[in-house]
SEZA-214640 format. One line per field, with one value per residue (C-alpha): residue in three letters; x negated, y, z. Coordinates in steps of 0.001 Angstrom, whole numbers, plus 500000, padded with zeros to 6 digits. Layout:
res c(ALA_...) $
c1 c(X_...) $
c2 c(Y_...) $
c3 c(Z_...) $
% end
This chain:
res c(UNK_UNK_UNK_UNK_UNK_UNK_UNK_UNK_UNK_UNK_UNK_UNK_UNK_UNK_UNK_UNK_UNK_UNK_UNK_UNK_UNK_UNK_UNK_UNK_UNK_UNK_UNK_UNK_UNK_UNK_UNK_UNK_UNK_UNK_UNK_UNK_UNK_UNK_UNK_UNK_UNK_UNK_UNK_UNK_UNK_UNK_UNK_UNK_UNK_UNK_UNK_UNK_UNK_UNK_UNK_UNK_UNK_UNK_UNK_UNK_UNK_UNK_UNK_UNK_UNK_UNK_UNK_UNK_UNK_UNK_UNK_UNK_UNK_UNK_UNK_UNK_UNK_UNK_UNK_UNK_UNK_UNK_UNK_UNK_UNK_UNK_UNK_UNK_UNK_UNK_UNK_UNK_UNK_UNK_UNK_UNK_UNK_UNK_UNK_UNK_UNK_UNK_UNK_UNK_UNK_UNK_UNK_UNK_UNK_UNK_UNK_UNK_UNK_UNK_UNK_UNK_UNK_UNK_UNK_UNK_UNK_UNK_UNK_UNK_UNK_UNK_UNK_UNK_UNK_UNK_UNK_UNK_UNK_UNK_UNK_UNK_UNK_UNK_UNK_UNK_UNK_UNK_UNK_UNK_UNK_UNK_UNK_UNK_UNK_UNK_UNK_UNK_UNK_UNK_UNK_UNK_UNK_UNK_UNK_UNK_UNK_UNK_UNK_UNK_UNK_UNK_UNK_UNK_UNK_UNK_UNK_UNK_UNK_UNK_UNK_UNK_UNK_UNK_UNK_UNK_UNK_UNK_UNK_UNK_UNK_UNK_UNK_UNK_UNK_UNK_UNK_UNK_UNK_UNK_UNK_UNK_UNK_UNK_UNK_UNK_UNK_UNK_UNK_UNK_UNK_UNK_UNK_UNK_UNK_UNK_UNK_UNK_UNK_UNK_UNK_UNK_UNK_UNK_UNK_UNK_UNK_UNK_UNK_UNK_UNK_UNK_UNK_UNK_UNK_UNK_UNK_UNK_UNK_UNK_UNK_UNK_UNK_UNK_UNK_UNK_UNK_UNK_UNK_UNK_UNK_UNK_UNK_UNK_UNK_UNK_UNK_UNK_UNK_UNK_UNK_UNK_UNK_UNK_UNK_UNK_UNK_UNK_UNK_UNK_UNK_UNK_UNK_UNK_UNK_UNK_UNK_UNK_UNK_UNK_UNK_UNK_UNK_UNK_UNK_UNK_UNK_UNK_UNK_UNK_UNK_UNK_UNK_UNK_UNK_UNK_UNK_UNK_UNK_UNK_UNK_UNK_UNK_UNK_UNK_UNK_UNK_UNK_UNK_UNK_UNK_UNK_UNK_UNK_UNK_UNK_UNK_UNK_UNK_UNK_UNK_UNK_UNK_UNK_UNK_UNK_UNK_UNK_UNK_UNK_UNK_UNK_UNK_UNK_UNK_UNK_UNK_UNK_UNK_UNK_UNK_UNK_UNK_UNK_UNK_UNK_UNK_UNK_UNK_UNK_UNK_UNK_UNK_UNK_UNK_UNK_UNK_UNK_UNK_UNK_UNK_UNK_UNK_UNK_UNK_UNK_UNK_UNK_UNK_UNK_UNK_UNK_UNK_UNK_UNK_UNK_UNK_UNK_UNK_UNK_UNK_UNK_UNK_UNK_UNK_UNK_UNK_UNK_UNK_UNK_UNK_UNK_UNK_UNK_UNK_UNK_UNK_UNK_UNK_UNK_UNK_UNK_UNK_UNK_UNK_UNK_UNK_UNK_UNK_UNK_UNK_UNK_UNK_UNK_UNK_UNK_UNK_UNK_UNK_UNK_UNK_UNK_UNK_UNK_UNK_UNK_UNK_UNK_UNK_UNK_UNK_UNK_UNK_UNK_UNK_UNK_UNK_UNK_UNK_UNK_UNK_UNK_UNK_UNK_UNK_UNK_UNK_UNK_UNK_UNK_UNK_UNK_UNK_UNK_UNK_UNK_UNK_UNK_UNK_UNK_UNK_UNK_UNK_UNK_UNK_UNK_UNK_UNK_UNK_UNK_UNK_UNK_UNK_UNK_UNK_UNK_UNK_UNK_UNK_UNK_UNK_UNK_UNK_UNK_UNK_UNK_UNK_UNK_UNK_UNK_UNK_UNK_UNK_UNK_UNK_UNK_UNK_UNK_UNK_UNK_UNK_UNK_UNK_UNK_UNK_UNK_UNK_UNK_UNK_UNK_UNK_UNK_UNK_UNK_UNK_UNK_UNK_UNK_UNK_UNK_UNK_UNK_UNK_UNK_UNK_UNK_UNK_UNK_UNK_UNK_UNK_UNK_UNK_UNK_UNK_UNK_UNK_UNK_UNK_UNK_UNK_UNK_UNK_UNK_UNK_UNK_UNK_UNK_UNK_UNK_UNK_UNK_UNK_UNK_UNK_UNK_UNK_UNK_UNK_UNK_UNK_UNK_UNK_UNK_UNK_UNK_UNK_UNK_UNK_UNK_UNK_UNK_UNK_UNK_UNK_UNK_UNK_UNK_UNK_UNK_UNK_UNK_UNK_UNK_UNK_UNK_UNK_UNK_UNK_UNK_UNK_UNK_UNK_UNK_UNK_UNK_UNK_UNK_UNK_UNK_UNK_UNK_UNK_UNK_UNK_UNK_UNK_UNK_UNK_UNK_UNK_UNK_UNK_UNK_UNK_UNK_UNK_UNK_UNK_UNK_UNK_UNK_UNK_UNK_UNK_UNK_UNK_UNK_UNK_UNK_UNK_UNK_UNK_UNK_UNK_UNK_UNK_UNK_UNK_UNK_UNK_UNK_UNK_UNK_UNK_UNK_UNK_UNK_UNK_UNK_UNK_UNK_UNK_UNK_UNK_UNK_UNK_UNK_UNK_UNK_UNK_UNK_UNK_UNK_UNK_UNK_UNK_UNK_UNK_UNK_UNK_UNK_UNK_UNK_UNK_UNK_UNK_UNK_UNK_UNK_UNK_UNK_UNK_UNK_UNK_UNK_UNK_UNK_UNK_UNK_UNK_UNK_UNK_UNK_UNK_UNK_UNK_UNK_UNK_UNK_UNK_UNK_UNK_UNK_UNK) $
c1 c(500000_496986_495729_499313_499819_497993_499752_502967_502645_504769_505471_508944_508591_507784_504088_501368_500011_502848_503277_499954_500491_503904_503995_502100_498703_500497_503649_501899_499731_503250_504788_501775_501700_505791_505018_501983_502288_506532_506660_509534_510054_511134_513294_511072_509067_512385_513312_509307_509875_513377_512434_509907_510953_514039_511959_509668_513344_514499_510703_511300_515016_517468_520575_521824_520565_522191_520869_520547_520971_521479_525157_525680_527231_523648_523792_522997_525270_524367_526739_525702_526078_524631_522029_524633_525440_527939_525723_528775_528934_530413_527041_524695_521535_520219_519578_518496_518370_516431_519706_520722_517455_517696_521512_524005_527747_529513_533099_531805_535326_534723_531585_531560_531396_532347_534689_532169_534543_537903_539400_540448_537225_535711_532874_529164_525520_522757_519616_516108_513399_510605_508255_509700_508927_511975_512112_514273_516358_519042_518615_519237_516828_517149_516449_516178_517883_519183_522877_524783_528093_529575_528387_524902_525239_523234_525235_522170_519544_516912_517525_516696_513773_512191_512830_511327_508355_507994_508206_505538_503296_503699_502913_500229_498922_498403_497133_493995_493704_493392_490885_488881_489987_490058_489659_493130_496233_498939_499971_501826_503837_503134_505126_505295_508359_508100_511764_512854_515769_517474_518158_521287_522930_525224_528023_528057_527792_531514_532861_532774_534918_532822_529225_531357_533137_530908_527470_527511_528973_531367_531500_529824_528262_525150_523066_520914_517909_517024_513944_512841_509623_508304_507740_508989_506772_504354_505397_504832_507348_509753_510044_513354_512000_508675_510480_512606_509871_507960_510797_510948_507435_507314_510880_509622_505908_507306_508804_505741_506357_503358_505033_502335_502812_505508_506238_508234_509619_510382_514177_515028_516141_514557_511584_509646_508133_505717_504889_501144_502305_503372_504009_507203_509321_508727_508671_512044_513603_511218_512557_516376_515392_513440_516832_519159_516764_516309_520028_520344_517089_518422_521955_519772_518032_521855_520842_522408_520167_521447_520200_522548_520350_522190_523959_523221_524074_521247_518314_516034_517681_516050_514448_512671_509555_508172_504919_504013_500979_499567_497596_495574_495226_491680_492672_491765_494321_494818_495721_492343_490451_487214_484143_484555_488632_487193_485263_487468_489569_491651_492509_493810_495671_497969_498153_499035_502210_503438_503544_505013_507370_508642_509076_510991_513143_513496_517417_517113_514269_517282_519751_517736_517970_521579_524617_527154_525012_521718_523391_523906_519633_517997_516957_516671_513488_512753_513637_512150_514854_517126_514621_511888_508587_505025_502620_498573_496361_493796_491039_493340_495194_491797_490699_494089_493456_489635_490880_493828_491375_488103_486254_483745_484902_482492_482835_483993_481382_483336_483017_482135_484569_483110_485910_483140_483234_480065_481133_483676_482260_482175_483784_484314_487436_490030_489909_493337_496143_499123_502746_505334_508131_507244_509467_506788_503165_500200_498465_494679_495479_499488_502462_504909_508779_509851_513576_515240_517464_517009_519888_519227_517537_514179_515119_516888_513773_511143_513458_513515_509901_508794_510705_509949_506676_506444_508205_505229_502618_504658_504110_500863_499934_500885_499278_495934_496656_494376_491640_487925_486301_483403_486459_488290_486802_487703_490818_492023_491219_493281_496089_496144_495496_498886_500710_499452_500499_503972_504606_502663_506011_506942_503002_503850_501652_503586_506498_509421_511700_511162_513929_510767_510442_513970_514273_510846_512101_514734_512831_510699_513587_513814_517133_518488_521187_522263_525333_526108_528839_526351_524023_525483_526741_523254_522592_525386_523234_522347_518450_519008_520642_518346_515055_517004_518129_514728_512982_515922_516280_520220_522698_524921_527515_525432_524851_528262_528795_526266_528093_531375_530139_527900_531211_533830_531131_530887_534687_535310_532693_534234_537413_536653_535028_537541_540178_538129_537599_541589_542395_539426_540694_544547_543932_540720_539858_543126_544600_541470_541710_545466_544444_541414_544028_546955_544412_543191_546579_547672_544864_545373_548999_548038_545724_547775_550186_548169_545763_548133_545370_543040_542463_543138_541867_539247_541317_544200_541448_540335_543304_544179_540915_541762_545442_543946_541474_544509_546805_543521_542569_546190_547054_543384_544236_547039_544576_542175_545055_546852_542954_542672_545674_544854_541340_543066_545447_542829_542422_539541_536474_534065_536732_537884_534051_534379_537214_535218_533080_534064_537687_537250_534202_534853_537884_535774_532913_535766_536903_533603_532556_535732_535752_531991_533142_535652_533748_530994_533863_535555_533894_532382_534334_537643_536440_536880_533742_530183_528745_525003_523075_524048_523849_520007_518577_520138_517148) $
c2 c(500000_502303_502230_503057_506298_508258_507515_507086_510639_513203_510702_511921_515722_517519_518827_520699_517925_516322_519790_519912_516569_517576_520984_522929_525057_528368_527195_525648_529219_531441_529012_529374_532981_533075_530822_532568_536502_536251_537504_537289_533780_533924_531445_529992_529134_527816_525545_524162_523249_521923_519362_518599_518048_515864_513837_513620_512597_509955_508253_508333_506313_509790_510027_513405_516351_519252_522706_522241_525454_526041_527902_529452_526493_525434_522373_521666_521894_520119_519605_516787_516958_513990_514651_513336_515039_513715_513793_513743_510098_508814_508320_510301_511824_512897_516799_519571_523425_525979_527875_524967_524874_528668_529202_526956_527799_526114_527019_530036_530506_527314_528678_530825_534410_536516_538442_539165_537838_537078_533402_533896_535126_532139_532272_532682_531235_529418_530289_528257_528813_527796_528314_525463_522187_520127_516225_513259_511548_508898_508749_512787_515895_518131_521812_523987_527087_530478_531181_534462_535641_537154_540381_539363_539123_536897_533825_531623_531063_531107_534457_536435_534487_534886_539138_539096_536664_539507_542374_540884_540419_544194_545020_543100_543712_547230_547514_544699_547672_549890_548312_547962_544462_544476_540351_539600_539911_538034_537372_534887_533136_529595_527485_524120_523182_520487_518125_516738_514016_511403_508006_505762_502262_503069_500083_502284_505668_504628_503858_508381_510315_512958_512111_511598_514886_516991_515541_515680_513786_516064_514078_510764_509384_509748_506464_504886_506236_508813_510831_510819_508225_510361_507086_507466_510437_509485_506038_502936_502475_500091_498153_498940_503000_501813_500385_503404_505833_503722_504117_507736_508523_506288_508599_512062_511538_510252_513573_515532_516134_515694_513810_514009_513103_510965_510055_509398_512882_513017_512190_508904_507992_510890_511445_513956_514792_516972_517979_519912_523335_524574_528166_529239_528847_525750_524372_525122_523167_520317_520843_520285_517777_516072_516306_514513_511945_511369_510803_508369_506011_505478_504842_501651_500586_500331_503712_507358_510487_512839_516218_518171_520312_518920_515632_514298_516147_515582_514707_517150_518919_518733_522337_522790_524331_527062_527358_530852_531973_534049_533253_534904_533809_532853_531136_533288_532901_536986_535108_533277_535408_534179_534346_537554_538914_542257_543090_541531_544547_542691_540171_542763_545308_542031_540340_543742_544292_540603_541804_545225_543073_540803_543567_545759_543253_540683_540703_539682_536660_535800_535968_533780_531138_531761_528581_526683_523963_525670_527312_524589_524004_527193_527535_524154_522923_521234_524874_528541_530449_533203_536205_536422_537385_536159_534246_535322_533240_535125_535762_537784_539437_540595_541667_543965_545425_546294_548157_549701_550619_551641_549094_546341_542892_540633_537185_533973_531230_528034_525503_521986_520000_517130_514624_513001_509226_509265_506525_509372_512039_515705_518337_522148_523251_525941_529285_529085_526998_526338_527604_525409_527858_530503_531409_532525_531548_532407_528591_529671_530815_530922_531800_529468_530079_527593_528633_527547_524730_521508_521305_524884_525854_527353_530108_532528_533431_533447_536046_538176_537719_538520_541538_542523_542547_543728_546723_546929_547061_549645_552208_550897_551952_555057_555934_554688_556293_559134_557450_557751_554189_555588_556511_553565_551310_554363_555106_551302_551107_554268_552708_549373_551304_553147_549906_548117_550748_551124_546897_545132_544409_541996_539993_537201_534311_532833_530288_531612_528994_531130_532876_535721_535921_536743_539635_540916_540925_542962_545725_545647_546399_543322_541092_538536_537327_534020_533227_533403_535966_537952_537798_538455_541947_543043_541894_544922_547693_550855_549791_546139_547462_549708_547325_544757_547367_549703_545966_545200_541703_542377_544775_546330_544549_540899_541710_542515_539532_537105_538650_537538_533804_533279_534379_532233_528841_529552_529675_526729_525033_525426_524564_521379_520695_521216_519383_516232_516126_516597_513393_511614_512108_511270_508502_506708_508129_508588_505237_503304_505471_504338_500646_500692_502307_500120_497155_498424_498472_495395_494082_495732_494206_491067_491016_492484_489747_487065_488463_491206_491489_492427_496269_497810_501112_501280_500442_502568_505802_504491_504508_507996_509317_507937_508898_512558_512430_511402_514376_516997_515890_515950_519104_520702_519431_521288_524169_523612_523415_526872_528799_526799_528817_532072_531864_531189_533662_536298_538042_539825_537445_538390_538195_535014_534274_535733_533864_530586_531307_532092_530562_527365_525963_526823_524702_521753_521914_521394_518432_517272_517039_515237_512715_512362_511646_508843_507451_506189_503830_502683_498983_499664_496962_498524_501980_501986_503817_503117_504861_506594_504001_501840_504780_505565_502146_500177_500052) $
c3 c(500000_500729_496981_495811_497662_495995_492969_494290_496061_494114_490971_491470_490703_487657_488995_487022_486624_484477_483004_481444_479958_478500_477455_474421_476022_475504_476974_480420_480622_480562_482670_485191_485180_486111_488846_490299_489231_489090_485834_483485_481543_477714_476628_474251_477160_478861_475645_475352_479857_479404_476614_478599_481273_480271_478648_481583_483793_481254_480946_484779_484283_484609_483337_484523_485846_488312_489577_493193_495640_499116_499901_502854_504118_505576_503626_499898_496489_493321_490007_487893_484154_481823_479114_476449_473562_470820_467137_465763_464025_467356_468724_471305_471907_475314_475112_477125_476485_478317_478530_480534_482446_483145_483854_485562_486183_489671_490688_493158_494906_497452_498853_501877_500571_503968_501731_499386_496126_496352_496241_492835_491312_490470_488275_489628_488741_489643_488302_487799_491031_488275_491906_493292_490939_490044_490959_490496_492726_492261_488875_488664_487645_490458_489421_492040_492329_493300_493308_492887_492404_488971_489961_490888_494989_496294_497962_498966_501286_498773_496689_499942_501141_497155_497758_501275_500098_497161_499617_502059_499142_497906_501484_502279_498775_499747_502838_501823_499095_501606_504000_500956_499884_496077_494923_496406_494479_495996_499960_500313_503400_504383_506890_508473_509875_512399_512567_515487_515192_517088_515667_517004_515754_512877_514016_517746_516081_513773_517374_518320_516992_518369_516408_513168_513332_515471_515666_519221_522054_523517_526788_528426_531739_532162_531762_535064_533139_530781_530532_534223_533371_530640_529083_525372_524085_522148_523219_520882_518178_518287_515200_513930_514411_512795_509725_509338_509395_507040_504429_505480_504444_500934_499919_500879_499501_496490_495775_497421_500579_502393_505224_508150_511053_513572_517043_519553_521311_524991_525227_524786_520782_519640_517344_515044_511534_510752_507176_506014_505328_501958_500655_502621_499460_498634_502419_502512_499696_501119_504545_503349_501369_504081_506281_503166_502940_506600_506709_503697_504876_507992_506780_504886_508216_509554_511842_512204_511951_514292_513690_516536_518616_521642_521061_524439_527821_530466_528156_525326_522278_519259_517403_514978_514911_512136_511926_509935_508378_505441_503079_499642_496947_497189_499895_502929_506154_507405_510985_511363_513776_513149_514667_516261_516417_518214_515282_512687_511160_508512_511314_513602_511431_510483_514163_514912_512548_513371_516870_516149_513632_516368_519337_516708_515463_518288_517816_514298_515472_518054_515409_512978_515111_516914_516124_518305_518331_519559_521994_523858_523880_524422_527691_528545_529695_526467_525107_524637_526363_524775_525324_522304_523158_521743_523735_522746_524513_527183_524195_522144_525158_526103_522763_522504_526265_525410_522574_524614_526993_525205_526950_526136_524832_525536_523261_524833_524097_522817_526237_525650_527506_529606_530094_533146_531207_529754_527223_526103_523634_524790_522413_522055_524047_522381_523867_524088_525660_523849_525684_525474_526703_524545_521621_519758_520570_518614_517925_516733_513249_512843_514575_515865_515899_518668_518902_515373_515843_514499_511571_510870_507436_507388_505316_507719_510444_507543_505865_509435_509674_506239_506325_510060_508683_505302_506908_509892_507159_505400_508221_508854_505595_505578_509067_507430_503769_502742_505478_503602_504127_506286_508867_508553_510979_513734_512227_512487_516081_516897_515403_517035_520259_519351_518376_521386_524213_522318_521743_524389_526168_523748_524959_527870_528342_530980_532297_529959_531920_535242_536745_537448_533374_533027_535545_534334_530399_531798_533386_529844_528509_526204_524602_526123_523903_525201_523089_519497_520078_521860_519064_515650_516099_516539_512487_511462_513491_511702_512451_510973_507893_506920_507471_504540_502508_502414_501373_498694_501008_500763_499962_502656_501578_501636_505302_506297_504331_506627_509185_508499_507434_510860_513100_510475_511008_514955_515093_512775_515085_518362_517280_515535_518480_520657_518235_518585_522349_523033_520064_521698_525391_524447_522687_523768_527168_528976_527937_529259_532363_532868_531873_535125_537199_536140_536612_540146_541550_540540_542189_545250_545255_544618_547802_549747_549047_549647_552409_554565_556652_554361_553867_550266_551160_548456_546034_546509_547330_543675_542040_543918_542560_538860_539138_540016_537239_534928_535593_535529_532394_530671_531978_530759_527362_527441_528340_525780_523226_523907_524277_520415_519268_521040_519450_516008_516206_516495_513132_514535_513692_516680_518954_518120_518732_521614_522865_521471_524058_526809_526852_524900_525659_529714_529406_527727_529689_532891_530809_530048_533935_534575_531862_532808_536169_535966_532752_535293_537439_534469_533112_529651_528414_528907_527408_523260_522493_523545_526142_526792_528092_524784_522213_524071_524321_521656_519119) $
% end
């Protein structure tokens, strides 16, 4: 298998490699320079790729193809049309235009639009990403692509993350100009978005309602054990797992994605990928791709992938971490300090505007990563917690305070580590730890978004943070404009003094879980935005608006549009949610819970009639207790059932959010804790549905 992978890795996808093969010289150059400099592709060049490339996807056994784009929905669309075309003597040949390559038409007036279009205005377009290299899966060409409405607004994840890549790069562009830079001509944003998932047994998973229709279990005991040993990260893999993530890896390198690294996370079931970075554009389509396919192997290993950042009460959540860098293209990372950060003025000017990005826009970093489903994991103690701020390490703290200051910086010598077994080898220590509760922690030459949630898409907080950004280096620049080079060293450490004094708030290197953190983020005068509903007004501000806008990331009315489709899904969520629970309490868990009862009595009578001297006081205090549990639990479905139809009956969006919130999921969470309560007496083999200790430890 070793020999194969190399061939086997990204056989799937139409690379340079295969272009070169397939495509005339001049055709492959203007196809390279639209994919590195963006510039405009004829449609000669469109007709030379698309016959090409479909005969490329038939060599490789394809039949159809479909231009693939991400909708607002947070999930993926694709249309599939075959390559048939009638030659008119009742046979056909397979054909492929670049008008067909370039433009696509889906039915627009199903996709969430947050009032951007009306229902009945139904036409809109997907158009060719020629960055992002097409593959083929399931016998289909996948093209990937952007998607707008009729009148060109942007309805996609990927149309805004291409502008703020573009803006970044104009940015960053200019200010390497600047400080005297001139080989570079492109910036460009990399990321590495670690996946954490839970796996469970398919036949269980069919047996709640809850996983099917909400990817979480809305209630459920507790099991004897869960987390408490610490035994399962990094733990050995158990061969069903080991199989499955075998599979995993052949799928997603077959269609390059450089699949990297897997283990065992700390909650029981629950795992992690890692992929090598890619250019942020590209990482993304991988990164929904990598969560499809993750779903459909283990549906063949007889498994669920659960991608719910909070499926389990009591045990870890699973994020998903985004690890951000940037990177020229001669291949220099701007956030690798170096030998000597103090003295390293390209380094600094850029750490410097990430850090002025992230304290500026901290609501839109909280927004990026803000859904029902995270909700329920942030602050957690597997969790950054609601309040952004960046984690530097003590080198770089102290770099930033000796410029602050005027003082010395003396370098830290690298310390070789001595472990004491001498049979062990000594090595060079970091000068940094690494923060676990920080939401965003500098890691030696990147930045690393802990807070997006696991099913979330990439696209949203590299978005924020290109822009946040893009727009730092903006005023940087023109601070530093009109600076002669003999004055620019000076002038550059004047304005990171500035920045510093102004943005060191946002700088914590410590416990982010601590009750101390959150009353000292308060005095700073930082967010803490702990809900959803909290959150999403913030993206509407005057200061929000104009950041996108100023950058050409989206139109006013594409915000306002966001706006309305973040509130609509956090509704829709809740109240599916809350939907399930009452069906899965009136017909599964209150009928067991009158069968235990019913059962308990009876046996009570019976020995009372045969031993009258026998006491029956535990079981009548049980059947009291389950009697009482009974009548709560119908009469909070009731409850939960009228706050559903006050929330709905809200035309105002954010307060039917609101309402979500605060109304509905109190009222569950009080059903949860008594469910959770009487679920632990009742014998698993009178409940209908399996419980934690079997969806945990059944592989």
């Amino acid at each position: 298998m070793n020999k194969e992978i190399p061939e086997l890795y990204g056989s799937m996808i139409f690379s340079d490699k295969v272009m070169r093969k397939k495509l005339p010289k001049d055709m492959y150059k203007a196809l390279r320079k639209t994919i590195e400099n963006g510039t405009h592709l004829e449609l000669d060049v469109a007709n030379s790729v698309a016959v090409a490339m479909k005969e490329w996807a038939v060599e490789n056994g394809a039949t159809h193809y479909t231009h693939w784009f991400q909708p607002m929905t947070g999930f993926t669309a694709e249309k599939h049309d075959s390559f048939i075309s009638p030659s008119g003597d009742g046979e056909v040949i397979m054909d492929f235009s670049g008008k067909e390559l370039v433009k696509g038409e889906p039915d627009a007036s199903s996709f969430p639009s947050g009032g951007l279009r009306a229902t009945f205005e139904a036409r809109g377009y997907t158009a060719w990403d020629p960055t992002s290299p097409a593959f083929i899966k399931d016998g289909t060409l996948y093209i990937p692509t952007a998607f707008c409405s009729y009148s060109g607004e942007a309805l996609d994840k990927k149309t805004p993350l291409l502008r703020s890549m573009e803006a970044l790069n104009d940015e960053a562009v200019k200010m390497l100009r600047l400080l005297g830079n001139e080989t570079v001509t492109r910036v460009s944003t990399t990321i590495g978005p670690e996946q954490e998932y839970f796996l469970v047994d398919k036949d269980l998973y069919k047996k709640r309602k809850d996983l099917i229709f909400c990817g979480r279990t809305l209630f459920g005991a507790s099991a004897p054990k869960g987390q408490e040993m610490e035994d399962h990260y990094f733990g050995s893999l158990k061969p069903r797992v080991a199989a499955y993530m075998h599979d995993l890896d052949v799928e997603l390198w077959k269609l390059g994605i450089s699949a990297k690294t897997k283990h065992n996370e700390v909650a029981p079931a629950q795992h992690e990928l890692a992929p090598v970075f890619d250019t942020a554009n590209i990482a993304v389509d991988h990164n929904q791709l990598t969560m499809e396919i993750m779903k459909n192997v283990a549906e063949k290993h007889g498994l669920v992938c659960l991608l719910h950042e909070k499926p389990f009460e009591g045990i870890n959540g699973s994020g998903k971490h985004n690890n951000w860098s940037l990177i020229t293209n001669d291949g220099v990372n701007l956030l690798n300090p170096g030998r000597t950060p103090a003295q390293n003025i390209q380094f600094l000017v850029f750490l410097m505007a990430v850090i002025k990005a992230v304290d500026d826009y901290a609501d839109l970093m909280r927004i990026s990563a803000a859904s029902a489903g995270n909700d329920h994991r942030l602050g957690g103690n597997e969790a950054p917690p609601a309040i952004v701020s960046i984690f530097l390490g003590d080198e770089l703290t102290a770099v930033l305070e000796s410029i602050e200051n005027d003082t010395y910086f003396g370098k830290q010598e690298k310390v070789q580590l001595d472990i004491g077994a001498h049979v062990l080898p000594h090595f060079v220590k970091d000068n940094t730890d690494r923060n676990r509760t920080s939401p965003f922690a500098f890691t030696g030459n990147k930045f690393e978004f802990r807070m997006l949630g696991s099913s979330a898409s990439v696209s949203t907080p590299n978005i924020v943070l290109n822009t946040a950004v893009a727009e730092a280096l903006s005023q940087f620049y023109k601070e530093l404009e009109g600076t002669k080079p003999e004055d620019m060293e000076t002038a550059v450490h004047e304005l990171i003094k500035r920045a510093i004094r102004k943005h060191k708030k946002i700088i914590f290197n410590g416990n982010g879980y601590s009750e101390e953190w959150v009353e000292e983020a308060g005095k700073r005068g930082l967010y803490n935005l702990v809900s959803t509903p909290d959150c999403l007004p913030q993206f509407i501000t005057d200061k929000n608006v104009e950041l996108f806008t100023k950058h050409h990331i989206f139109t006013k009315d594409e915000i306002f549009s966001r706006y309305e489709i973040l509130l609509e899904n956090y509704v829709k969520t809740i109240i599916i949610e809350a939907r399930t629970m009452s069906e899965m309490l009136t017909k599964d868990f209150l009928p067991a819970l009158g069968t235990y009862a019913g059962e308990t009595a009876r046996h009570a009578a019976d020995k009372k009639s045969f031993m009258p001297s026998v006491s029956t006081a535990s079981e009548e205090a049980l059947v009291g207790k389950l009697s009482e549990t009974y009548a709560s639990v119908t009469e909070g479905i009731s409850q939960l059932a009228a706050a559903v139809s006050n929330a709905e009956s809200l035309t105002d969006t954010l307060k039917a959010a609101e309402s979500c919130h605060t109304d509905i999921l109190g009222k569950m969470e009080e059903l949860r804790l008594a469910a959770n309560a009487a679920e632990a007496l009742i014998p698993d083999s009178i409940l209908p549905y399996p419980t934690y200790d079997q969806l945990l430890f059944s592989l």
